[in-house]
VODODO-668378 format. One record per residue: residue in three letters; x, y, z of N, C-alpha, C in turn. Coordinates in steps of 0.02 Angstrom, whole numbers, plus 50000, padded with zeros to 5 digits. Example, Ala and Ser with C-alpha at 12.3 -4.5 7.8 and 13.67 -1.06 7.14 Angstrom:
ala506604971650390506154977550390506604983550390ser506424988850354506844994750357506455000250394
END
This chain:
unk478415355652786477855359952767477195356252772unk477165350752829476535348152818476005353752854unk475445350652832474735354552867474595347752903unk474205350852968473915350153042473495354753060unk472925349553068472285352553087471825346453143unk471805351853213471485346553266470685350953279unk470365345553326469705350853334469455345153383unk469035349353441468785347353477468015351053484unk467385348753494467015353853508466375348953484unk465685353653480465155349253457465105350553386unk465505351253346465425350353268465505343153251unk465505342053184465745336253170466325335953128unk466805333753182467525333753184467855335953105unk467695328853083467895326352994467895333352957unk467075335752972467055342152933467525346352929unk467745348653005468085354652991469015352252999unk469095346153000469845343653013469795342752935unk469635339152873469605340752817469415347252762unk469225352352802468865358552786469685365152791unk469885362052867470515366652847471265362852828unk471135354552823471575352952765471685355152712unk470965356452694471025358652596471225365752601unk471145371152645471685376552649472405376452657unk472645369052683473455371652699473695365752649unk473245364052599473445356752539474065360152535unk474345366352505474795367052482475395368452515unk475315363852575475835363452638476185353252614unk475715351352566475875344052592475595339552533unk475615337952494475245334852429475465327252411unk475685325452460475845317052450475505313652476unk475015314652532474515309852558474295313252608unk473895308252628473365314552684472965308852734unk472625313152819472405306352837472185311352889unk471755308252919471405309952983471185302853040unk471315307253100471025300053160470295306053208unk469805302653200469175302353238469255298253261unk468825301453327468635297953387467915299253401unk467435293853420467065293953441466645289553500unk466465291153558466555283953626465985278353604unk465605279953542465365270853522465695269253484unk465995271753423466475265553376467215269253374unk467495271953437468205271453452468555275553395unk469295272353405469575277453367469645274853290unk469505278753247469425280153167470115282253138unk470485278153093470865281353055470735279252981unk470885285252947470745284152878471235288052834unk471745285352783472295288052757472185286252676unk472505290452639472595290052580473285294952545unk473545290252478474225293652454473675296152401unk474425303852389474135308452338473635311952363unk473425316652330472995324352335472505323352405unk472075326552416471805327652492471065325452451unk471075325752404470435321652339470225313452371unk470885311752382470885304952373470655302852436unk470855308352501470825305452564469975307052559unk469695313952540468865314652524468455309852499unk468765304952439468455301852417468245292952460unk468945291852504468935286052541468325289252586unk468215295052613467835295152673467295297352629unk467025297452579466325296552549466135287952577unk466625283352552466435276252559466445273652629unk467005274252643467085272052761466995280152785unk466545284352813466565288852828466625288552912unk466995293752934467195292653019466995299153053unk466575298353092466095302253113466305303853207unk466165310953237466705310653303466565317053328unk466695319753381466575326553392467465329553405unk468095325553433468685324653410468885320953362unk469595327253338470065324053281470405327253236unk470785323353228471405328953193471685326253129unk472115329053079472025327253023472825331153007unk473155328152928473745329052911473905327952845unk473975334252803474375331252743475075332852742unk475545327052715476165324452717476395325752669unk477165330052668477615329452607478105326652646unk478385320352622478745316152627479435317752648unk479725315952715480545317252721480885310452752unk480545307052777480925302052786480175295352771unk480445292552712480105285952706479825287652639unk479465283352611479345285452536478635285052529unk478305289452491477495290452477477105285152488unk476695282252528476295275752544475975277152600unk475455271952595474885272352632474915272152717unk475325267752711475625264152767476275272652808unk476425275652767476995282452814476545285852785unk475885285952778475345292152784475235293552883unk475235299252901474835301352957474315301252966unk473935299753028474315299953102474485293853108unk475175291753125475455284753147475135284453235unk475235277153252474965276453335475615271753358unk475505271653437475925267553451476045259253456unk476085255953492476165248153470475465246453501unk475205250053550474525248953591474005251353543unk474005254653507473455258553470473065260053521unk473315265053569473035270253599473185276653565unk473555278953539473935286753541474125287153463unk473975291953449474035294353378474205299353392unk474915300853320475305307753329475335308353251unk475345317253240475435318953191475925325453199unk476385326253146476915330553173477245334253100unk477425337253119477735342953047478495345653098unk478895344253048479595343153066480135337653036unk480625336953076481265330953022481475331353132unk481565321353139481825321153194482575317153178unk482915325953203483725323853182484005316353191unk483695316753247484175308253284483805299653279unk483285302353214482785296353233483015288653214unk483625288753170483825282653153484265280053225unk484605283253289484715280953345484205279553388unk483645283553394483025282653407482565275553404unk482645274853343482275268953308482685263153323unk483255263153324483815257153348483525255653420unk483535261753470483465261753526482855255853546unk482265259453498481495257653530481505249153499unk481695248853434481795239053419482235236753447unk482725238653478483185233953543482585231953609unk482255236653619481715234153654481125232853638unk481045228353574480585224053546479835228853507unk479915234453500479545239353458479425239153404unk478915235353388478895234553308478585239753274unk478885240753216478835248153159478515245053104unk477945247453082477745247652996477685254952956unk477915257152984478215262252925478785264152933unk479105270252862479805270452862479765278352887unk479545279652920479475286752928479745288953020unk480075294253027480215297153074479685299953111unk479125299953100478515302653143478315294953191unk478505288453158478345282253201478765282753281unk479125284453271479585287453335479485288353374unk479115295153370478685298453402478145293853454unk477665293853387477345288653417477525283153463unk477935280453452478175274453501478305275753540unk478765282753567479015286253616478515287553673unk478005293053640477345292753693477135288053713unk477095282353673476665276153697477225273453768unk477965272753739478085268853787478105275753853unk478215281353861478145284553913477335284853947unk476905284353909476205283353925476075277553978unk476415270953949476405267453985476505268254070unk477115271654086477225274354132476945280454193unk476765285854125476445288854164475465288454164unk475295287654122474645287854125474455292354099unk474865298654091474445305054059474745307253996unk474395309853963474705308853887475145318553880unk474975323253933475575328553951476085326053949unk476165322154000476885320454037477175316053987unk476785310353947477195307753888477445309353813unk477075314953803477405318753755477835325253764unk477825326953854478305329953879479065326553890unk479075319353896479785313153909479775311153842unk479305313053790479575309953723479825316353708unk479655320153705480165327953682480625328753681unk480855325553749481605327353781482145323753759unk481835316353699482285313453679482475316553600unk482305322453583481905323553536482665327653516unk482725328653436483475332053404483065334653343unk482875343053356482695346053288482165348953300unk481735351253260481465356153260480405350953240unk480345352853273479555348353284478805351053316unk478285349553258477615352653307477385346453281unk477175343353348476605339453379476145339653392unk475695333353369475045335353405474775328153414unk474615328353494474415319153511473785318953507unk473375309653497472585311353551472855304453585unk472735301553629472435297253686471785293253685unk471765289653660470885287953673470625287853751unk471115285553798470985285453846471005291853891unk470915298453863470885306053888470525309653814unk469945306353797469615307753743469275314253738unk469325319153800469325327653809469705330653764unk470375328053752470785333053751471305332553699unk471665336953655472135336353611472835339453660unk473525336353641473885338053663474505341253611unk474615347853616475165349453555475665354153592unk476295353553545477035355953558477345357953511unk477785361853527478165366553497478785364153500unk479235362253461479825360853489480555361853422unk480675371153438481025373853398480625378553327unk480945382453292480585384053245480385383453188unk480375376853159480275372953103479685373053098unk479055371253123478725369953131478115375353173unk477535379453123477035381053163476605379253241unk476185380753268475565380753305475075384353316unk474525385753279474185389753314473745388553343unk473335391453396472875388453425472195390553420unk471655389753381470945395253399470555393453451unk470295399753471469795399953520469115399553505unk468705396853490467915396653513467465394853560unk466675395953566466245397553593466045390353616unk466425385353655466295378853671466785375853631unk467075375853595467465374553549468315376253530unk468665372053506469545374453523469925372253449unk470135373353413470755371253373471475373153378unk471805369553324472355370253313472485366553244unk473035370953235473425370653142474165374053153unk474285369153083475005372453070475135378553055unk474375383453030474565389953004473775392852994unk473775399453024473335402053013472415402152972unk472795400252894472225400652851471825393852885unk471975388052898471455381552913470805383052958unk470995388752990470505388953052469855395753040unk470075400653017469915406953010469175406352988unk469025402452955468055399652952467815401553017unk468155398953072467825395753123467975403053210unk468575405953180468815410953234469425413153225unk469365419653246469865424053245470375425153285unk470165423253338470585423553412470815418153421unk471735418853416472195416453403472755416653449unk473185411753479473595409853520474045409153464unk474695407953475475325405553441475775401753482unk475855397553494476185393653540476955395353512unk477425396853582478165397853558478655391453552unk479155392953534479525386153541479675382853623unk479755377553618479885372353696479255376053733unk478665376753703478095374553716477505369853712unk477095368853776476495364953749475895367553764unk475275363753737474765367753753474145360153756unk473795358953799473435355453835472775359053797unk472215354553742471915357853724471035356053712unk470855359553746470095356753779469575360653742unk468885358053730468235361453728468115368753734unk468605369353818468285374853855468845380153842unk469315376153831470035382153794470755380553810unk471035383053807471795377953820472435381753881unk472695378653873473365378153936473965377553902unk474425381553939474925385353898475555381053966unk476175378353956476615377954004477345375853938unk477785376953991478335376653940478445370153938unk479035365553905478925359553892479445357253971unk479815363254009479755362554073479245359454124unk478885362454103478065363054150478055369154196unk478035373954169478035381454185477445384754158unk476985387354207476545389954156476625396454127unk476185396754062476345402354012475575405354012unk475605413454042475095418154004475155420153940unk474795419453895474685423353835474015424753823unk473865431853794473355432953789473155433053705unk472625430553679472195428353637472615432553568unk472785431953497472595439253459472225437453411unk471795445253393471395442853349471605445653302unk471555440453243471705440453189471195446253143unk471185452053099470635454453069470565451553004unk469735455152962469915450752915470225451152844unk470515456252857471105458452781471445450652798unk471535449752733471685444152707472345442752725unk472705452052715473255451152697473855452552757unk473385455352812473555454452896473455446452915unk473025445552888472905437252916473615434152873unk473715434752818474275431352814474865431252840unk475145438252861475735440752885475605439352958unk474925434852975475075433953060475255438753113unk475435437953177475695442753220476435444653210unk476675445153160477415449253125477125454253095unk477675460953100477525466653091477505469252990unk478065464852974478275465052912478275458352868unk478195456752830478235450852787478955447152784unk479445452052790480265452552786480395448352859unk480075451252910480185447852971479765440852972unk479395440052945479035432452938479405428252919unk479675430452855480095427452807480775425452826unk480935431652871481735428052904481385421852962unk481075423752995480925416253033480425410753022unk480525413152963480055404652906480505400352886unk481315404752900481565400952865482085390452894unk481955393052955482055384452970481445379752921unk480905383452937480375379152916480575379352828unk480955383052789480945382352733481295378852713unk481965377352747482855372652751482275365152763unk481805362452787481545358052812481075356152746unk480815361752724480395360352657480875359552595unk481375361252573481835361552527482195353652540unk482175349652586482475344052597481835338552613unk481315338952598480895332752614480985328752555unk480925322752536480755318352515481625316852463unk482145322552485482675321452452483295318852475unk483185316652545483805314452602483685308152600unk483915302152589483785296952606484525293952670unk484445293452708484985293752789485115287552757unk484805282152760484985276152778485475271152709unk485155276552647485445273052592485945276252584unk486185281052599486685289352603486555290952518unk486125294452502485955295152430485405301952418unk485285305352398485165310752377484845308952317unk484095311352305483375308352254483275316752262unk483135317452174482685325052153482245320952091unk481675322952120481185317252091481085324352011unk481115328452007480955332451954481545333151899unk482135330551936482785332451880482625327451812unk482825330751772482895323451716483415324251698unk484015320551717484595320851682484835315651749unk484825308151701485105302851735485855302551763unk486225297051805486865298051812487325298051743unk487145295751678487455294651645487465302751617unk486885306251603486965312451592487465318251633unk487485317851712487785321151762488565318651755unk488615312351722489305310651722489605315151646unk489395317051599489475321451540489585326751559unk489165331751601489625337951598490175338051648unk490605342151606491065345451636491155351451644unk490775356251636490645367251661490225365951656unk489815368451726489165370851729489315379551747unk488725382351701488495388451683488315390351724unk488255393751780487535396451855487555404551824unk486825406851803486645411351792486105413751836unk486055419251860485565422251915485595431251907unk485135431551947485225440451944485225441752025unk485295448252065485235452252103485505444252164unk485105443552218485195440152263485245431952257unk484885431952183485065421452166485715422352152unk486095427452101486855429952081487295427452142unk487055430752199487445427052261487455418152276unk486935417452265486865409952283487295404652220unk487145408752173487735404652124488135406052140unk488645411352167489365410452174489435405052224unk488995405952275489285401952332489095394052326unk488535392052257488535386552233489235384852195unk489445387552150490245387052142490715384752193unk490785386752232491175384452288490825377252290unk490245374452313489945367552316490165362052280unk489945367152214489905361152171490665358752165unk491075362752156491875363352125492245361152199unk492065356952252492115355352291491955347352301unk491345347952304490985340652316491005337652256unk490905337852206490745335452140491375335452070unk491825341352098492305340252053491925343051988unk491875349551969491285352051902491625358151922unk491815358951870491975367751851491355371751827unk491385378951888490895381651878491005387351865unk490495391151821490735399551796490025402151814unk490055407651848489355410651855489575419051834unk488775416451784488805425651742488115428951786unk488135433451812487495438951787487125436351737unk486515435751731486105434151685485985440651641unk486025443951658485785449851617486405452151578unk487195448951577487855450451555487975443551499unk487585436951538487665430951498487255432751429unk486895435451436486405434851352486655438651292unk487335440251324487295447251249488195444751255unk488575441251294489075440551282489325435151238unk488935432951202488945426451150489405420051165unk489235418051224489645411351255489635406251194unk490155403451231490275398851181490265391451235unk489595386751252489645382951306489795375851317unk489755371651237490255366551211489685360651224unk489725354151234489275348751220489525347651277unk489765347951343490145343651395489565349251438unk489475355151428489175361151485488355358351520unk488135362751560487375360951594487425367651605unk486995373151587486565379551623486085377551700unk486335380451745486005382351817485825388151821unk485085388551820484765394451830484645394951894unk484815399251936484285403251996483755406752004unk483115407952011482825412352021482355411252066unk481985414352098481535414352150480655415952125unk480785418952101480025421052043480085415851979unk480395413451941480245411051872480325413851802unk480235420351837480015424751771480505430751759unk481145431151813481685435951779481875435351716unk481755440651673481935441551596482425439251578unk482935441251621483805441751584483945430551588unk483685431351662483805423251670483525419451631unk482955420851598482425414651547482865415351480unk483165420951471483555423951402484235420551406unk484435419551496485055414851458484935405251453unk484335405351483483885397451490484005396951410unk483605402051367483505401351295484095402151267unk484555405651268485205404651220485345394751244unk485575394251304485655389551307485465384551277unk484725380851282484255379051214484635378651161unk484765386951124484775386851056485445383251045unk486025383351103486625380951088486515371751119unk485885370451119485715363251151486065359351204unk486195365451236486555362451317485585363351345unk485645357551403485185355251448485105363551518unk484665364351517484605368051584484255365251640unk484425367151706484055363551767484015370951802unk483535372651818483255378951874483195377951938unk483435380551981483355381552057482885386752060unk482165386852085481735389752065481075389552139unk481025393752142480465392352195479745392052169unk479295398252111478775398752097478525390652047unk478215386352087477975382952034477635382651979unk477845380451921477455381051864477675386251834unk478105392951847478445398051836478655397351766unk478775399951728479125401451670479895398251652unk480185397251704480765394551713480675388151732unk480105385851779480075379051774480035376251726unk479735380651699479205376151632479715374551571unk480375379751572480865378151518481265375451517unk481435373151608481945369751600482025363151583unk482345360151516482345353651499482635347551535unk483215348151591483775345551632483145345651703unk482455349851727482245350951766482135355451805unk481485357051851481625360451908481795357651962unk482145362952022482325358652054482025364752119unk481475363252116480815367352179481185370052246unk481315375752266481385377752335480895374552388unk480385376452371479695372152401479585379252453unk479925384952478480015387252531479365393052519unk478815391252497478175394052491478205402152481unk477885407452473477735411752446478275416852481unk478515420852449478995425852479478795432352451unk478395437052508477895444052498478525449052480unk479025448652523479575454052535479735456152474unk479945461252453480465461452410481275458852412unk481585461152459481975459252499482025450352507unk482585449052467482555439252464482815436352530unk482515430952567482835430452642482915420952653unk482215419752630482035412952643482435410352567unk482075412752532482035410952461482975409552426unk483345413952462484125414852455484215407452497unk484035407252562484545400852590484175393852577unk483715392852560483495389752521483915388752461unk483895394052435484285391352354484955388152376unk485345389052429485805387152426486095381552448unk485465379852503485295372352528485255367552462unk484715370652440484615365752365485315365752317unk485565371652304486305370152283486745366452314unk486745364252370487095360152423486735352252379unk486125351752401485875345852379486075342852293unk486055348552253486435347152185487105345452179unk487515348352215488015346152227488305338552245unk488065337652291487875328652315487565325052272unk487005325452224486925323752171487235321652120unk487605327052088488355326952042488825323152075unk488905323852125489335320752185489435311852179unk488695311052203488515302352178488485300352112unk488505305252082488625302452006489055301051983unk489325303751996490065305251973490575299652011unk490265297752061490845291852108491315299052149unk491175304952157491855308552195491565308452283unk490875306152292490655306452350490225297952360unk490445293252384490125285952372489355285952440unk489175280652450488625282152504488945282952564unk489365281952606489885281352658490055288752703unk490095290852632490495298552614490005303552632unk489565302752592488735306852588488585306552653unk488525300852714488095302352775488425307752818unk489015309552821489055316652850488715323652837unk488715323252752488415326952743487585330252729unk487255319552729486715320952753486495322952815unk486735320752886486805321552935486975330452943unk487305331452932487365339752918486595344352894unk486585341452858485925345552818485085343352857unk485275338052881484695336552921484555340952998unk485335341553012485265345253082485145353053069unk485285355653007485295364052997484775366953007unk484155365853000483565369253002483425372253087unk483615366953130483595367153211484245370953203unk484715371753185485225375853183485085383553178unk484865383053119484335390853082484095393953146unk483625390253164483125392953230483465393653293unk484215392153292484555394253377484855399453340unk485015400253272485295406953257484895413853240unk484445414953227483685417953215483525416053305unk483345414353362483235415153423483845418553443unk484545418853432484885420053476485285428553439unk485145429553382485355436153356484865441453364unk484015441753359483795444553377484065451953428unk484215449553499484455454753547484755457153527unk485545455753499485815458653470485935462853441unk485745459253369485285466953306485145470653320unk484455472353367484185474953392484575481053422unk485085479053472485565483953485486045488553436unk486075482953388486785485853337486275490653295unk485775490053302485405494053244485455500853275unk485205501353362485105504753393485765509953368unk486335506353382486835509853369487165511053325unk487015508153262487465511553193486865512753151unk486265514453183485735514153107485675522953070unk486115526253117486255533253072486685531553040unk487325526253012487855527052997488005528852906unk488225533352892488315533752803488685527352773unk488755523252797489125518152746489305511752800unk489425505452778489505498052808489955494752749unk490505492052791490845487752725490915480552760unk490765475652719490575468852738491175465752712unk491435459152755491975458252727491935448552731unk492195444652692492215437152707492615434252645unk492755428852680493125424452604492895418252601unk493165415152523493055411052497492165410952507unk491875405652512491035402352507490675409552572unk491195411952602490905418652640490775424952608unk491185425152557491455432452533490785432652488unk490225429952455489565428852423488945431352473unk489225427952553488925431152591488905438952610unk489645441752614489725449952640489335453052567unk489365449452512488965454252469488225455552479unk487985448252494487065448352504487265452152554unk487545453152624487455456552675487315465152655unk487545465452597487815473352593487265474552557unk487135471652514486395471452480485975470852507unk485795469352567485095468052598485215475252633unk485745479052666485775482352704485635490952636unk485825489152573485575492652540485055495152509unk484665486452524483855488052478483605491252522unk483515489152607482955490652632483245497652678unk483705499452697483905504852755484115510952693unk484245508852627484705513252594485335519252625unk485575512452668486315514952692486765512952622unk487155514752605487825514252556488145507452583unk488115502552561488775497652596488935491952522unk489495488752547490165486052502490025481452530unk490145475452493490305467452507490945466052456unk491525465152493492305463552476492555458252509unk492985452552472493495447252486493595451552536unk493825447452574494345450652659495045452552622unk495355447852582496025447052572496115454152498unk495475455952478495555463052425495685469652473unk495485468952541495445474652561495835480852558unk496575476152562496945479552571497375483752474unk496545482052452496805484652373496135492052369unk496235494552419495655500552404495285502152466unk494835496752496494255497952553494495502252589unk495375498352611495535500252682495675507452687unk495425511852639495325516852634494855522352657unk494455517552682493625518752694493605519852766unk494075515552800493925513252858494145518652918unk493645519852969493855524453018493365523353075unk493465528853101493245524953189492335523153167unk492155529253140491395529553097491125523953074unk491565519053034491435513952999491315508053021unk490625503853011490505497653065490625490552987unk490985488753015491515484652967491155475452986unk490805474952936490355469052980490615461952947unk491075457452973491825451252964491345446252983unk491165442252918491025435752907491715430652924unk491635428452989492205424153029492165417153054unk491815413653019491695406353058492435401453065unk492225398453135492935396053089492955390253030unk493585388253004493725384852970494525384252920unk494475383652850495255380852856495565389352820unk495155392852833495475399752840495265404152873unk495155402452932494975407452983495545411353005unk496245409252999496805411153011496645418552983unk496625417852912496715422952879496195427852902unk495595425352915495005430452913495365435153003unk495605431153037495685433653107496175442653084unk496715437453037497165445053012496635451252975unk496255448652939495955454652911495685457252973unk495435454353005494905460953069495345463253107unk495915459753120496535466553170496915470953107unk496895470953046497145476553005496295479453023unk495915478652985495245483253013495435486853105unk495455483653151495705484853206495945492853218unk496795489353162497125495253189497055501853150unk496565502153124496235507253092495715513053132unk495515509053185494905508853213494055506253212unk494105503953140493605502953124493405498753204unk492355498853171492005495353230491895490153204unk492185483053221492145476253216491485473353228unk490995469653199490435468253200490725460353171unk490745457553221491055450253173490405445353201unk490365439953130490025433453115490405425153141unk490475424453206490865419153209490495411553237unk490895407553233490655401153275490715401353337unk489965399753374490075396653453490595395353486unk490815399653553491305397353593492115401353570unk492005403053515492645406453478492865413253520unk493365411153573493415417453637494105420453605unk494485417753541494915422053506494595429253477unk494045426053427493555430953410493105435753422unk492965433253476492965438753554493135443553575unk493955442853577494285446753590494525451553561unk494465448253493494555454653442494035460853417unk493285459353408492945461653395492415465753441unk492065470253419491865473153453491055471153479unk490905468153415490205464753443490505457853417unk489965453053433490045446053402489295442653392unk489265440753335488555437453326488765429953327unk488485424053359488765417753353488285414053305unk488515408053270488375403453238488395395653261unk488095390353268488375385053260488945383453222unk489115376153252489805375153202489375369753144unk489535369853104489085365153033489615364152970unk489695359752938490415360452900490255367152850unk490955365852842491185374352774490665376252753unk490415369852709489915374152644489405375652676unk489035374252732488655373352737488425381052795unk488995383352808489225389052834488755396752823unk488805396452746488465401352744487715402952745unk487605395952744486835398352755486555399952831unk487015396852887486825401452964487205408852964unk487655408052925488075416052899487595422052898unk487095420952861486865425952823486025429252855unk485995424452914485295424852941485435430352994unk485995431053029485985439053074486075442353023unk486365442152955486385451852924485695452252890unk485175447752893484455448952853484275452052935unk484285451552974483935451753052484295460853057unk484965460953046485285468053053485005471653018unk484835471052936484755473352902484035476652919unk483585470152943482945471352954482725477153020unk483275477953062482965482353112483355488553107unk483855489353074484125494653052483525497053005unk483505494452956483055500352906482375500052956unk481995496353003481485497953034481545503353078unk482235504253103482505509853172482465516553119unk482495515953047482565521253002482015524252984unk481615519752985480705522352957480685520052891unk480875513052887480975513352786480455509452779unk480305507552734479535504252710480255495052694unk479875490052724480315486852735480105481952651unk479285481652673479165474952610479235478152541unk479185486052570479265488652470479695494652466unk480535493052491480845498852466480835502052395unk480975506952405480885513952338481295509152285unk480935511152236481145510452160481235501952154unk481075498152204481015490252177480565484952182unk480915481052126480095475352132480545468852148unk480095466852171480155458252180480275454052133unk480225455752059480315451752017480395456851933unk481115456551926481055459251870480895455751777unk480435458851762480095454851717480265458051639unk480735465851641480755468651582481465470551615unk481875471751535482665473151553482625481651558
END
């Protein structure tokens, strides 16, 4: 979630590269830094940890003055808060400065690579990489395109770049590479930027480029150049942004719902900064308070949630009661407060919520309290009501503002972060040692670039299936075990916003009622990845089969069994079990989303609901 802000033109640089920092601060709050250039005193860098205050206040005293330059505040994912893994890092020449927003999957082979050939590193950060990369392809080619086009290509994950060159002091060079990571580009009157997101620039112009993924854009005075990271060139024409605030926020997406489903790599990327440590295999939540000696005490944890967090606790259950060895019970929050638990001195309460402020959930935060078990919140709204109570901690989504009603980002998020709690308990406990953990850091590092080939590649799809079942009276969703959490959100999303009728059922219940339902009419949508019961899931969709039902199955890449059985197929990467449902669940928000759009439904504010219920 960092902010990036470049500018070329006859302003003075600093101004407006710090001007639309302090709009996207709340992209990045661990340190901050900018590089000016100017052709009598060269290139300028100036960095500071903590607030974008601190970096203002250094450039009251050394101020760096330039008509280029670009600027970055950093929330931390690989390397730890300091001056030194503040942005923009350069290469070993201190020609080339890069600043980048993203996680580079492969950078610890990377970094092996570049110090076998004598590359010396002072910071601990995955953006030095980068840097080194261009430099040493620079060397070669001379042009700073072509070297952040051969550093790309070594490149694993989801990344926006943005170089300068001193020695091509015209021009900024930025890339797209996957959907983690923004670009936009503005247009002005002698004048050009670019940012990670909309609001930084909008002072200055309205007319707006968006660079797509495995793109770059060559970016000049006079205006910029579009080619793929092929070297293909790309027409796009300008859009302008108006000035409702609230169009400018929702960008060129039609719905907030559709923003939100493809924010969400970039949110799996924000929910994991500063908490992966690769190299130590160890898992840091700088907000929890409840030491290993505390995490080694309970034994039941409580997960209470309502409507769509409800889902994310079950399928945190599966996690935790997996990785960690912790028995888990998840109530309804709005069923936990009045059923007079009884939760013992060994228990921990896990709250879900996405707002802070669900009633039923703060009500079972507070019984808890009164029975002096510790609570820890999975929570996105900071400062929220639920942050604020939980004594055990929050434990921040980070996955920034969610307009929809309809939960999309905010859900796989929670469950990422339930993944990350899990590993937590995990190392505490001794049931997962550091050894153990790097698969599954390694896992969680690659998902976000995962997210974004599954969100690029379901699109068409949807699109079709909507075409064709979006008259249909009813959908029954079907999956098991850490899936079967999924067919429910599926059925629920397909309920809030299309208000079609649909069921989320175990695969293995079906045959206690559903299969009742089922007929040629019925589009029967089979959460199928594989794994160590795919066996079973294969039998439920040929009993669906010989029914007639229409098979709409969720499977893994390459799966030509699954194929064969079903009538459509949406694919997934392969990513272990748990980790399953969170690429699971990103085609039925995408189905859901163009079905009720093929319907005429009001997507960000279906009938009779709110985003946050605040009274029972």
């Amino acid at each position: 979630m960092c902010g990036i802000v470049g500018y070329l033109g006859p302003r003075e640089a600093t101004d407006v590269v710090v001007g639309g920092l302090q709009r996207l601060e709340y992209r990045g709050y661990d340190s901050a830094g900018i590089a000016i250039y100017d052709p009598k005193t060269g290139l300028q860098l100036r960095r500071s940890v903590g607030k974008l205050v601190g970096l203002i206040a250094r450039l009251h005293h050394e101020p760096a003055r330039g008509n280029v330059g670009l600027g970055h505040t950093r929330w931390a994912t690989h390397g730890g808060v300091t001056e030194i893994n503040a942005h923009p890092h350069r290469d070993a020449r201190g020609q080339i400065v890069v600043i980048q927003n993203g996680i580079v999957e492969n950078y610890l082979e990377l970094k092996a690579r570049l110090v076998e050939q004598g590359v010396p590193f002072v910071s601990q950060t995955d953006t030095e990489v980068i840097a080194h990369l261009v430099g040493h392809y620079y060397a070669q080619t001379q042009c700073l395109e072509a070297a952040l086009r051969l550093a790309l290509a070594d490149l694993r994950g989801g990344n926006a770049v943005v170089a300068f060159c001193i020695n091509e002091p015209d021009r900024l060079v930025a890339a797209r590479l996957g959907n983690a990571g923004g670009v936009v580009l503005g247009l002005g009157e002698g004048e050009s930027f670019v940012a990670s997101d909309v609001p930084a620039i909008l002072d200055y112009t309205r007319d707006l480029v968006f660079l797509e993924d495995r793109e770059m854009a060559v970016i000049t005075a006079e205006g910029v150049t579009i080619t793929t990271l092929a070297g293909d060139p790309v027409q796009r024409k300008p859009v302008t942004i108006p000035w409702d605030p609230i169009a400018a926020a929702r960008g060129d997406y039609k719905h907030f719902m559709e923003k939100e489903i493809h924010e969400q790599p970039r949110a799996l990327m924000d929910a994991l900064r500063g908490r992966v440590d690769q190299e130590a295999g160890a898992v840091h939540f700088e907000d929890l308070r409840l030491d290993d000696a505390a995490l080694c005490k309970v034994e039941r944890i409580y997960a209470v949630a309502c409507g769509t967090a409800w889902h994310a606790g079950l399928i945190a259950k599966f996690m935790i009661e997996r990785l960690a060895r912790v028995r888990v019970e998840v109530d309804y929050a709005s069923e936990f407060r009045y059923r007079e638990p009884v939760l013992g001195d060994d228990a921990l309460l896990l709250a879900f919520t996405q707002s802070g402020e669900t009633v039923d959930t703060l009500a079972a935060m507070e019984e808890a309290r009164n029975q002096g078990v510790p609570a820890v919140a999975i929570v996105n709204a900071i400062g929220s009501q639920a942050a604020r109570v939980a004594d055990g901690g929050p434990l921040y989504l980070h996955a920034g503002p969610e307009i929809g009603v309809a939960s999309t980002k905010a859900f796989t998020s929670m469950l990422l972060v339930a993944y990350l709690f899990a590993l937590r308990l995990a190392q505490a406990r001794g049931t997962l040692d550091a050894a153990a953990l790097q698969p599954h850091l390694q896992a969680l590092i690659e998902l976000p670039g995962k997210a974004a080939t599954v969100i690029e590649q379901s699109i068409p799809i949807c699109l079709e299936l909507a075409e064709q079942y979006h008259r249909v009276g009813g959908a029954l969703f079907l999956g098991r075990q850490a899936n079967y959490p999924i067919a429910l959100e599926g059925a629920l999303k397909l309920k809030e916003i299309s208000y079609i009728h649909a069921e989320g059922y175990p695969a293995g219940e079906m045959k206690h009622g559903p299969i009742a339902l089922i007929d040629e009419t019925m589009p029967v949508i089979c959460i199928a990845p594989q794994d160590e019961i795919y066996p079973k899931m294969i039998s439920n969709i040929e009993q669906v089969r010989a029914r007639h039902g229409q098979v709409i199955a969720i499977g893994t890449s390459g799966d030509a069994d699954l194929a064969s059985k079903a009538d459509h197929v949406i694919t997934i990467p392969p990513t272990l079990p748990m980790l399953q449902p969170i690429l699971a669940v990103i085609p039925l928000q995408l189905l859901a989303y163009y079905v009720a759009l093929r319907r005429g439904c009001d997507v960000d504010q279906p009938r009779n609901l709110a985003k946050s219920v605040t009274v029972e």
